[in-house]
N, C-alpha and C positions, 0 to 999 in steps of 0.2 A: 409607400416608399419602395423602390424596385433599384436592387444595389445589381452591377453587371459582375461577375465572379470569374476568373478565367479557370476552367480544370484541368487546364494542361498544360504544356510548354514552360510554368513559371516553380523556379526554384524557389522554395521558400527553408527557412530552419528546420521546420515543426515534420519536412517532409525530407528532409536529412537525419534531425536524429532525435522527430519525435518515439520512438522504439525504445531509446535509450534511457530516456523519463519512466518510461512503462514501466520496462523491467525490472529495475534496481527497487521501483515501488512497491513491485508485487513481490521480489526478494526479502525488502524489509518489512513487509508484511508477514510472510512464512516466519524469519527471524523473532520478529516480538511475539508469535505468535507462541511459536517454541518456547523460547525464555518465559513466557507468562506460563504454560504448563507446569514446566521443569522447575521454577524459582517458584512460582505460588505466588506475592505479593498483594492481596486481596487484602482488604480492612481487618484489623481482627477480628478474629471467632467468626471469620465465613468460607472458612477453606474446610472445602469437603471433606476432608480427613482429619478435622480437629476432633481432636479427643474429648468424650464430656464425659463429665464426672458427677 
């Protein structure tokens, strides 16, 4: 199967404001990344800092 593609001249969405997908991605990515630090939220008794007794 041989599909003809054009690579230039043709406005598409993805080349207006594929960028804009990106980045908010990779923001909330950094974001939960932080919050899962910071908050901990792990199953009990498997956060690095629990205390044992």
């Amino acid at each position: 199967m041989c599909i003809d593609v054009p690579t230039e001249g043709v406005r598409t969405v993805y080349a207006r404001f594929g960028d804009w997908l990106g980045w908010p991605s990779v923001i909330l990515v950094g974001l939960f990344s932080v919050s899962a630090i910071v908050f901990g939220g792990g199953a009990p008794g498997t956060h690095l800092l629990a205390a044992r007794n």
